[in-house]
ZALUMVO-937733 format. One record per residue (C-alpha): residue in one letter; y, x, z. Coordinates in steps of 0.25 Angstrom, whole numbers, padded with zeros to 4 digits, always signed. Example, Ala and Ser with C-alpha at 12.3 -4.5 7.8 and 13.67 -1.06 7.14 Angstrom:
residues 2
A-0018+0049+0031/S-0004+0055+0029/
end
This chain:
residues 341
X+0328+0329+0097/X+0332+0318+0107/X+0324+0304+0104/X+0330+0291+0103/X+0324+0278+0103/X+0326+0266+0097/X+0323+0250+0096/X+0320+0243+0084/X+0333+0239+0077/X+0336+0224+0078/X+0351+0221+0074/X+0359+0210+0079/X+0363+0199+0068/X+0375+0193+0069/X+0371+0180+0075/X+0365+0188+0087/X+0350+0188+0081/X+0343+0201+0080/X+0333+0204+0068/X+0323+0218+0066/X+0324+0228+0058/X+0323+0223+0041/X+0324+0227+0028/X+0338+0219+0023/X+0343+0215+0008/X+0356+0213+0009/X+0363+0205-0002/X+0378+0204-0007/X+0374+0192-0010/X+0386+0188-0018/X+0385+0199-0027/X+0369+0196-0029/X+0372+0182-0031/X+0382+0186-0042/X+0373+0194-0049/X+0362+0183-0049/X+0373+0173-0055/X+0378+0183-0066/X+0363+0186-0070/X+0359+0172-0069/X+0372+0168-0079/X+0367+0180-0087/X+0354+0176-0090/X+0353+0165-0099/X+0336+0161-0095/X+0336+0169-0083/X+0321+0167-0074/X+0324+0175-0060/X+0312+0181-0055/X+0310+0180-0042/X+0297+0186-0039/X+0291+0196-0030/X+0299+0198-0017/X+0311+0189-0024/X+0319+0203-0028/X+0320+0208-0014/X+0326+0192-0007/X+0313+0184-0008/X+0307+0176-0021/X+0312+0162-0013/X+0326+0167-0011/X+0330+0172-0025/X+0319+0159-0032/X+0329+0149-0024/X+0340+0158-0030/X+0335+0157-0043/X+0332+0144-0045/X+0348+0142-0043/X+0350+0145-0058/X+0336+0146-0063/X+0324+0136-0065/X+0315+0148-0067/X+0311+0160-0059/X+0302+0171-0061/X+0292+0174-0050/X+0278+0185-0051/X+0267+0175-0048/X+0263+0164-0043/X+0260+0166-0029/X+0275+0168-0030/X+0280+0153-0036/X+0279+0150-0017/X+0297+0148-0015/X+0298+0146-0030/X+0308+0134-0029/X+0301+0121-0034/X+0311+0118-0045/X+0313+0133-0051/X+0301+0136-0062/X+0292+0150-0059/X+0288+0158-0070/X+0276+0168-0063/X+0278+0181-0069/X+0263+0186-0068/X+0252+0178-0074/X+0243+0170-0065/X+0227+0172-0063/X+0215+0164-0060/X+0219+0168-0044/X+0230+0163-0042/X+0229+0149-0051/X+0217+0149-0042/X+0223+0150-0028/X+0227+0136-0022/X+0238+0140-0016/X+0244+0149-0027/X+0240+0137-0037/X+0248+0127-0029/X+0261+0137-0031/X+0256+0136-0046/X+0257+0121-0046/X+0267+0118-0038/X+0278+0127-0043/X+0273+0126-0059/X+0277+0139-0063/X+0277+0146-0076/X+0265+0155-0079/X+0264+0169-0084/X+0252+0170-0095/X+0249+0183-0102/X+0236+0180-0109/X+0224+0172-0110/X+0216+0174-0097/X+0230+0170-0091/X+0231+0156-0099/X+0215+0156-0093/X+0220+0155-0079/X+0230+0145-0082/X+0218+0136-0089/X+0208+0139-0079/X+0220+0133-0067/X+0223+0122-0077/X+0235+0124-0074/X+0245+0121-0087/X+0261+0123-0084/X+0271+0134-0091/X+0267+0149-0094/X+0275+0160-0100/X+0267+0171-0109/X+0268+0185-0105/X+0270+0194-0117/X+0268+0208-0117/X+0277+0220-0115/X+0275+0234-0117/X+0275+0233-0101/X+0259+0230-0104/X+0260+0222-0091/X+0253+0208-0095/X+0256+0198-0107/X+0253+0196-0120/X+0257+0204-0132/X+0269+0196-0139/X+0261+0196-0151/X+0250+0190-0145/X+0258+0179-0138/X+0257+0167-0146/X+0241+0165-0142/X+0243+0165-0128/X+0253+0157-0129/X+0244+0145-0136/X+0233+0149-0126/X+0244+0144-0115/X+0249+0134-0120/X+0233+0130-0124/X+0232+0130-0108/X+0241+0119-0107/X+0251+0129-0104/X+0266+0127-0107/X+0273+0139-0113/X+0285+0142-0108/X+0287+0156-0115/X+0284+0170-0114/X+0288+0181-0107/X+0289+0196-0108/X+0292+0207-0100/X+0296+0222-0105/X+0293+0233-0096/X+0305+0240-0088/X+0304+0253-0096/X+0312+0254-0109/X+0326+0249-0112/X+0331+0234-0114/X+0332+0235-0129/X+0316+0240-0128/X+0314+0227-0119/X+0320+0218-0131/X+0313+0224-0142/X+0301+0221-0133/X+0306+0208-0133/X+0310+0205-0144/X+0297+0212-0152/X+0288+0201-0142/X+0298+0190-0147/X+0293+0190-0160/X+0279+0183-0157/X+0285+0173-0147/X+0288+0160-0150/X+0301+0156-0152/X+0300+0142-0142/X+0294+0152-0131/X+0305+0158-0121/X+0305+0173-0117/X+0303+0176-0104/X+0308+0190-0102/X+0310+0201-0090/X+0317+0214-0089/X+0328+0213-0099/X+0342+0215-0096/X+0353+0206-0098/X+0358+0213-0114/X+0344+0214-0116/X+0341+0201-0114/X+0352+0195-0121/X+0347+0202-0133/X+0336+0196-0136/X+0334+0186-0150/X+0338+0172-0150/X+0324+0170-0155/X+0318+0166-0141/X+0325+0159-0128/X+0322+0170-0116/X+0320+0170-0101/X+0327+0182-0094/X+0318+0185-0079/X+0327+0193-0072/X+0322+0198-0058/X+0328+0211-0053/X+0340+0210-0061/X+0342+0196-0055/X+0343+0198-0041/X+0344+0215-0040/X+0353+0216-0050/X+0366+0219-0041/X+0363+0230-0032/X+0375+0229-0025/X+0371+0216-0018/X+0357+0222-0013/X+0355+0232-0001/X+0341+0233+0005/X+0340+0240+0018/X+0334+0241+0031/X+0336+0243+0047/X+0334+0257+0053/X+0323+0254+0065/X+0327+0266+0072/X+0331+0281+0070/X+0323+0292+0077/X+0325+0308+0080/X+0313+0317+0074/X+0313+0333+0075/X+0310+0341+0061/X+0292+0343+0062/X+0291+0331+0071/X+0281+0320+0065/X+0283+0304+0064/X+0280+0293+0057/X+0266+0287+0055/X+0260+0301+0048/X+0268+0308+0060/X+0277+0315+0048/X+0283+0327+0052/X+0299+0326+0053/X+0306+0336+0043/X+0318+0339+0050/X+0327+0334+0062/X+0330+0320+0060/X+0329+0307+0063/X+0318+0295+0058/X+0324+0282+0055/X+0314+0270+0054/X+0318+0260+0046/X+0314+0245+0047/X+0307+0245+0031/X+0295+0248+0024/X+0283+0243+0018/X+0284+0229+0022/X+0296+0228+0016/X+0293+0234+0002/X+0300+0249+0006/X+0295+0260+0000/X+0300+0275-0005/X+0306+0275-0018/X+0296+0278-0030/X+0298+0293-0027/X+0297+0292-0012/X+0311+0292-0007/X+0315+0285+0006/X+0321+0271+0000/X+0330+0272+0013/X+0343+0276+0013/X+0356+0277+0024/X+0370+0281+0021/X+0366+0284+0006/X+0355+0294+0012/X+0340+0291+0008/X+0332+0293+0022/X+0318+0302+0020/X+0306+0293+0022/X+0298+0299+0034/X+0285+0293+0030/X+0282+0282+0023/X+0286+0268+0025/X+0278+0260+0033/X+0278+0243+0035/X+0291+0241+0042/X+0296+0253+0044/X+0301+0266+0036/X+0302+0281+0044/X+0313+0288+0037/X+0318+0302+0042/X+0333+0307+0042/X+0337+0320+0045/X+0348+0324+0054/X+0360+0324+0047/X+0357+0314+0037/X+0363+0299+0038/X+0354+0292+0050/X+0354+0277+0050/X+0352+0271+0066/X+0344+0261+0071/X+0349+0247+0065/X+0355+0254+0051/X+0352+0249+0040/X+0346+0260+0028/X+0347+0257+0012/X+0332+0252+0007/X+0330+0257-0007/X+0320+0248-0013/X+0319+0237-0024/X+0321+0224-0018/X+0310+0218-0027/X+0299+0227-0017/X+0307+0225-0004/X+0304+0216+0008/X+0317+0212+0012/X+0317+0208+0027/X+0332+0202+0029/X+0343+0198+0019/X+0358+0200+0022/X+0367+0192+0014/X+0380+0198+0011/
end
């Protein structure tokens, strides 16, 4: 088969620039704004979490947007309190040890930003002590997740123990597993509830909207929505990336970094995406690339900044500069450029 060449793809913006090959999110970004809004007025106590990666746009993009109607958000640790805007309080998901209360600059976050605490049982309330550090805390319950926390019926000692420290209890939170259905979340619930005082508030994950609404008028409840926060529209989010260059290969010919050999005639398309950015197969090793509604074959395995994928002839080809569909949860993903529709 003949060989053709090829250069890098660089494409030409509008204003005349030129920028590299990417992995690109583009938003519709009136419809995700629309889905915030309806969620937000949906949600009486709603906390955004915005930790991680931000969802896919960045923890400082989607914490400034937060903070436009809430005064808390919901990060993972500390490390992640740096971009938290100074007048929106952080409730740090994931309880906090001797190390990090330890570290100077990780402690200057800590006092600086004055964020609410996760404890989950004594050795926790130590740390706390032994920092001297006294501010707000939640208590971590128990779920059948068997993550970390305290039973529910267990709750009302630790609590004391915090509150002991010098620290102010702002309530308790629980978080049921994924598994089972919404009614086995609020009898999870509502089966913890019963050990809980009635002045603490309910911090709560994983519960849809009905579900949510359910529950007893005994307690006052805080809602953490994440994914169904900013995902929750699929229609205004597509992730893909840039087609470096497209090349013929010859069925038993041998490429890539373990010189696989080519299964039939073709073409390898590399595609400007990998590790870096969070790509991966799907769980069940699929390509999570796709053109024309066509999933393109993994060649190998994807390395740094680049993915070798193999189509054979007479399946859709994407060329150099096209853009191929990235399947992949945004909350794993690297996004390089954003396109605001």
């Amino acid at each position: 088969m003949p060989r053709t060449g090829g250069h890098a793809s660089r494409r030409r913006r509008s204003d005349g620039t030129v920028r590299d090959v990417t992995v690109r999110l583009t938003v519709r970004t009136a419809i995700w704004r629309t889905h915030v809004a309806r969620m937000v007025g949906a949600v009486d106590g709603l906390v955004p979490v915005v930790k991680g990666n931000g969802y896919g746009f960045g923890r400082d993009r989607i914490a400034h947007l937060a903070a436009e109607f809430s005064d808390t958000v919901a990060i993972g640790t500390v490390h992640e309190l740096d971009g938290i805007p100074d007048d929106v309080h952080a409730v740090v998901l994931t309880p906090v040890l001797d190390a990090s209360m330890d570290h100077a600059d990780t402690a200057a976050l800590i006092a600086h930003h004055d964020p609410i605490l996760t404890v989950s049982n004594l050795e926790h309330v130590a740390v706390l002590e032994r920092a001297g550090w006294t501010g707000r805390a939640v208590v971590k319950l128990a779920t059948t997740m068997q993550r970390y926390g305290v039973a529910p019926g267990e709750s009302a000692p630790l609590v004391v123990a915090v509150r002991g420290a010098g620290v102010d209890v702002v309530g308790v939170s629980m978080h049921p597993p994924l598994a089972g259905s919404a009614q086995d979340h609020v009898d999870e619930i509502v089966a913890g509830l019963a050990h809980i005082d009635r002045d603490l508030p309910v911090w709560l994950s994983h519960l849809d909207l009905d579900a949510y609404a359910a529950l007893p008028a005994s307690h006052t409840y805080r809602l953490r929505l994440g994914t169904k926060l900013w995902h929750g529209d699929k229609a205004a989010l597509h992730l893909s990336a840039d087609v470096i260059e497209t090349r013929p290969v010859s069925a038993g010919e041998r490429a890539g970094y373990r010189l696989g050999e080519i299964p039939t005639d073709g073409h390898l398309v590399m595609i400007g995406a990998g590790t870096s950015n969070g790509i991966a197969p799907l769980p069940d090793g699929r390509s999570p690339f796709h053109f024309q509604r066509t999933r393109l074959a993994l060649h190998e395995s994807l390395h740094m900044h680049t993915a070798m994928a193999f189509v054979p002839d007479g399946d859709p080809l994407p060329g150099q500069g096209d853009r191929v569909d990235v399947q992949r949860a945004l909350h794993m993903t690297t996004v390089d450029e954003f396109e605001w529709l």
